[in-house]
N, C-alpha and C positions, 0 to 999 in steps of 0.2 A: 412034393410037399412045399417045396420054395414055390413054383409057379402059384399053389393056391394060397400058399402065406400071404404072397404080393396079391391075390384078389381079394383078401379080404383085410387088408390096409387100405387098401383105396379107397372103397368106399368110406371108412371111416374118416380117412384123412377129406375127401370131398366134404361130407357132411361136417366135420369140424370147422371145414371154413366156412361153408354156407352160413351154420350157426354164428359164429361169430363175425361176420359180415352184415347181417341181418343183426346183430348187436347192436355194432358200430351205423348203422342206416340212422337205427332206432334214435341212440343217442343222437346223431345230429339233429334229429329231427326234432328232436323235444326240446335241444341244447341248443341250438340251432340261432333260433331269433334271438331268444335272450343275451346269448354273447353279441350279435349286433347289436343290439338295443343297448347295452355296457357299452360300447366300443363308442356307439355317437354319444352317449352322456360324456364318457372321459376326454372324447376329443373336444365336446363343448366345452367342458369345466377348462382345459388347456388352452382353449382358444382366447377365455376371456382370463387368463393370466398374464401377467404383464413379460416381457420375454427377459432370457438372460441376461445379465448385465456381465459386462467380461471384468477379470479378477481386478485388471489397474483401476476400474473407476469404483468396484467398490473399497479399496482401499484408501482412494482421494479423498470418500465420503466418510471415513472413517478416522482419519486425519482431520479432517475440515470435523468434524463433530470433536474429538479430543482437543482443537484449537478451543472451539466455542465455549466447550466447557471450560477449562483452563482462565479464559478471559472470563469465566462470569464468577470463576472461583469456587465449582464442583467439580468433583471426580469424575471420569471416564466412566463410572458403573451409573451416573445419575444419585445414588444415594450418600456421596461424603459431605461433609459439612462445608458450610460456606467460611469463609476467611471474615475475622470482626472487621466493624463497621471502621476501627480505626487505620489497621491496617490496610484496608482496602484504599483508603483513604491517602495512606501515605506511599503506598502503592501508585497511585493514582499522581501524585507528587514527582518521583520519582521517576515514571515514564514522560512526564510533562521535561522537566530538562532533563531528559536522556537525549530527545531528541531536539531538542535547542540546539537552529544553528545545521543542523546537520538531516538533508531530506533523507540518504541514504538511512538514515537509524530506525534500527526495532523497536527502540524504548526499551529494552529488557538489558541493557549495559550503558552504563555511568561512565563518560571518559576522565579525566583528571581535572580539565577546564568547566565543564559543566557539573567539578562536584564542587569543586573551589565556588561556582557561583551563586549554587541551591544555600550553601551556607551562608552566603552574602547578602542572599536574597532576602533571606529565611532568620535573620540576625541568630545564626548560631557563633560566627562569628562576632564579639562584641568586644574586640579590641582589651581587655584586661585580662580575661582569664584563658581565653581562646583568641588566637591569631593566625593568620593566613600560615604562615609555619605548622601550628600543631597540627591544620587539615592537609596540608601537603603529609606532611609525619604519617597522618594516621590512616591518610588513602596508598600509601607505598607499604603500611604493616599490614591491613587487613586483601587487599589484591596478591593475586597468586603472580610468582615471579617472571613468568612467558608471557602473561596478561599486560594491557593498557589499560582496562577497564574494571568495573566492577561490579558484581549482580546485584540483585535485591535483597540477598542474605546478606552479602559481602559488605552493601549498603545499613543494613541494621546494626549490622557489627560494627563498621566504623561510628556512627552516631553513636552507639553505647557507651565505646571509648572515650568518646566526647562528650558527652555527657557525665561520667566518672568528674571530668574536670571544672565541668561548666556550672554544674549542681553539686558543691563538695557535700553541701549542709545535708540531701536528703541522700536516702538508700539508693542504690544499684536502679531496681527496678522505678522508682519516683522519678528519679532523675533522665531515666529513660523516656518516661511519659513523657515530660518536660519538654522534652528535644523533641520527639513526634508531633507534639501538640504545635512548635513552633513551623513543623515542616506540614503539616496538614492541610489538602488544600489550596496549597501554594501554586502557582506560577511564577516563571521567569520572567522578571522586569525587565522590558525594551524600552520604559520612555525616555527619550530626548537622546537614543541612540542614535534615529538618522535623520536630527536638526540640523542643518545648512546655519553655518556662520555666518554673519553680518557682516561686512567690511568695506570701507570705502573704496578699499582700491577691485576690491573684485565687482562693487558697481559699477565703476566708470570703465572695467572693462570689457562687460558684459551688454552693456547699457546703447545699446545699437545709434537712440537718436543722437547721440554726441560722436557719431563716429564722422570721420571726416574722410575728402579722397576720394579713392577706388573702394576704399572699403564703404563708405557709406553708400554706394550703387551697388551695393550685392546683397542687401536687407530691402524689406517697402515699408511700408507705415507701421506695420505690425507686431515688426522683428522677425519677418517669416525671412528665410534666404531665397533668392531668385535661382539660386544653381544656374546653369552655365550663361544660363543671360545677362546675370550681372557680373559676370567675367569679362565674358565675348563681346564685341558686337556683332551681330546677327542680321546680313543683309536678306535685303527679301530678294530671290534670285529669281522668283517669278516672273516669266516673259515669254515672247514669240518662240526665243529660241533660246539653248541652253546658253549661250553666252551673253544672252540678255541681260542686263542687272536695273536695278533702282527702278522699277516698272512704276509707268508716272511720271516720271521726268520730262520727260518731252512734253506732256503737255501745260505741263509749269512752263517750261521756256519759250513756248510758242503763243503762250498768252502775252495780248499786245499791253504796252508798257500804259501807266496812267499818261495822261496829259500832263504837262506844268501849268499851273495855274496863274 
C-alpha cells in the first residue's frame, strides 16, 4: 500500500506543477510587455525630473527665503501682514545709522554713538526739554545689561520715552507719532566732516614752488616727487667696460679748442 500510495502522488504532484507552471507562463506573457512598457514611461518621467538636492543647500534656500521675506516685512508662510508704511519707514531710519561709520554693521543694532547722533540729526534733541544727557539716560534704561547696543524694539522703546518729555502737551501715543515723524526718512548728516582747513602756514609748507635747496630738486614743475633722483645723483655708468663711467667725455675733451680771435 505505501509503494502504490507513492504512485499515485506523483503523478498528481507532476501535474500540479505542470498546471501551475503553464499559469505562471501565461501570466508573463499577458503581463509581460505591459510591465516593460510601465517601467520606460517611469524611468522617462524620472529622467526629466530635476535630481536630488542634498539636505545643506535645501536649507540655505530656506534660510535665504525666510531672510527675504523678513526684509520685505512678510511672514515665512507668505500670508502675514506687511508692517505700516510708517514703521517701515522708520525702520528704514534706523538701519540707515545703524550702520554709520561702521562697514562691519547689520543695521539690525544701534550702538550708543550712532543713537546719540540719529537724535542730533533728527532734532529730537532740541536743547530745552531734551538734551544729550536724557538720550544717554534713556539708551542705558531701555538696553539689556550685557548689551552695547540696541534693537528696533529696544529703539521704539527708548523714543517713546522721549517723547513722554518732548511732547508733554499731547497723549502717550501723539507724542509718539511726533517723534517718528521727525526720525522718518532720515539719514546721517556727513557734510563738512572731511573739509581740509585753510591755513597759511600749512600752505607755505605744502607749497613745493617756494621750496628751496635739496629740497626743491626732489619736486619738478608739478609737485610730483622725483623719488630717488632727486636724492641721488645718478651717473650714467654706461661704457666699454664696467669701470667705464661719464660715457662721452672724451670726446668733449678731444674737441680742438676755438681759436682767439
Amino acid at each position: 500500500m505505501g509503494a502504490t500510495g507513492s504512485c499515485i502522488k506523483k503523478p498528481r504532484d507532476s501535474t500540479s506543477c505542470s498546471s501551475i507552471e503553464g499559469e505562471m507562463e501565461g501570466s508573463h506573457a499577458t503581463t509581460g510587455p505591459n510591465n516593460g512598457e510601465e517601467f520606460k514611461v517611469q524611468t522617462a518621467k524620472h529622467n526629466n525630473h530635476a535630481p536630488m538636492r542634498p539636505p545643506s543647500e535645501q536649507s540655505k534656500d530656506r534660510a535665504q527665503k525666510r531672510l527675504s521675506a523678513e526684509s520685505n516685512g512678510v511672514s515665512e508662510g507668505g500670508a502675514g501682514a506687511r508692517t505700516p508704511v510708517e514703521v517701515t519707514a522708520l525702520e528704514e531710519a534706523f538701519r540707515r545709522f545703524a550702520v554709520h561709520g561702521d562697514t562691519r554693521a547689520t543695521g539690525k543694532e544701534l550702538h550708543g554713538k550712532n543713537w546719540s547722533k540719529l537724535c542730533k540729526d533728527c532734532s529730537v534733541i532740541d536743547g530745552k526739554t531734551i538734551t544729550l544727557t536724557d538720550v544717554d539716560i534713556v539708551f542705558s534704561k531701555v538696553k539689556k545689561k550685557s548689551c552695547r547696543t540696541i534693537t528696533f524694539n529696544e529703539f521704539k522703546e527708548a523714543l517713546t520715552e522721549l517723547s513722554r518729555k518732548r511732547f508733554k502737551e499731547k497723549s502717550n501715543d501723539e507724542a509718539a507719532e511726533e517723534v517718528f515723524k521727525l526720525i522718518e526718512g532720515k539719514s546721517p548728516i556727513i557734510a563738512g566732516v572731511t573739509r581740509a582747513v585753510a591755513s597759511p602756514t600749512v600752505s607755505r609748507l605744502t607749497d613745493t614752488t617756494k621750496f628751496t635747496g635739496s629740497h626743491k630738486a626732489r619736486f619738478d614743475e608739478t609737485g610730483r616727487g622725483k623719488g630717488k633722483a632727486g636724492r641721488v645723483d645718478v651717473l650714467d655708468k654706461s661704457g666699454y667696460v664696467s669701470g667705464y663711467k661719464h660715457k662721452g667725455s672724451y670726446e668733449k675733451k678731444m674737441q680742438p679748442r676755438p681759436k682767439p680771435e
